[in-house]
N, C-alpha and C positions, 0 to 999 in steps of 0.2 A: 696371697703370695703369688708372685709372679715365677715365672718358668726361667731359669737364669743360663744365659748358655756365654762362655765367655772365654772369648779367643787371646788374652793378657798372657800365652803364656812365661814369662818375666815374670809374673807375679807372684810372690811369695803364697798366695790365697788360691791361687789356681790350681786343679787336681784332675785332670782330664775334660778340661774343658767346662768344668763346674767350678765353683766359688763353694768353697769349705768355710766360710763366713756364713750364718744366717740372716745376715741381714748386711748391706751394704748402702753406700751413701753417692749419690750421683750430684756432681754439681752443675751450675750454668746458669745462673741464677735471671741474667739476660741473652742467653742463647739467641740466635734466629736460625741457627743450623745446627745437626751433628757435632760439625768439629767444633764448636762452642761449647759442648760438656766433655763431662769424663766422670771416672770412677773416682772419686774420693778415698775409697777404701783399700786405692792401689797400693800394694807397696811390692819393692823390686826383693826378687831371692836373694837371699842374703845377709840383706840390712835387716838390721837388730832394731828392730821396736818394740815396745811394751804393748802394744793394740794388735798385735799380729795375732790372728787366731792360731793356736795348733791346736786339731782336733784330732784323736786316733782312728774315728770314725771316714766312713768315705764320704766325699763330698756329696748333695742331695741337688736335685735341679731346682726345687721351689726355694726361694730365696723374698725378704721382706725387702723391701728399694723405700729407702728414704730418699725423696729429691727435690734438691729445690731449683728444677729447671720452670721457673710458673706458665713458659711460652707452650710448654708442650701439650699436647692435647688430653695425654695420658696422665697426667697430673693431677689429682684427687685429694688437699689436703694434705700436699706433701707426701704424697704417697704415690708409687707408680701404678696405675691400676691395670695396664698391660696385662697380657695374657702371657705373653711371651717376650723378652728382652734379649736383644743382643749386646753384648760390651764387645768393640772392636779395640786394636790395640797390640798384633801379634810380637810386634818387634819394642814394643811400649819398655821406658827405663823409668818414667816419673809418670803421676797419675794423669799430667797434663797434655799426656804423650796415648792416652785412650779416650773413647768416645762411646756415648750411646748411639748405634746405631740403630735403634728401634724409634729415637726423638720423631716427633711428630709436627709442627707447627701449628698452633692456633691462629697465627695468623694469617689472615688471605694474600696473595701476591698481585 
């Protein structure tokens, strides 16, 4: 599990900066930056979906990351292997409106 800190706050999933989700999904499937991903598991306060968690519990920092960004360095098998993750995103209304900012490049420039 990765350390999940995450600034969405728009997002229905958000609880002081924590993701009350155990586990979330990052997309960017051919990323070469940041703003080439985001949180798949966004969703905006308000909007009625059936996948929204509500937990009564308080949100926890370690969080599971599915992702299928393959550019990233942190990238393990579809798995974030990071230590620590940030999701950026403050003013974010749709998931394509956040970003990992922890993304990393495997590419050389």
């Amino acid at each position: 599990m990765s350390y999940l800190r995450c600034n969405a706050r728009n997002c229905s999933n958000n609880q002081n900066d924590l993701c009350i989700r155990e586990e979330i999904k990052v997309d960017g499937a051919t990323a070469d930056t940041k703003s080439d991903t985001c949180c798949n598991s966004f969703t905006q306060r308000g909007e009625s979906y059936s996948n929204v968690t509500s937990r009564a519990t308080s949100a926890e920092p370690e969080t599971d990351i599915d992702c299928d960004v393959v550019n990233c360095s942190y990238n393990k098998d579809y798995k974030c292997a990071a230590a620590s993750v940030d999701i950026s995103g403050s003013s974010a209304c749709t998931c394509r409106e956040t970003q990992c900012s922890t993304f990393d490049s495997k590419k050389t420039l």
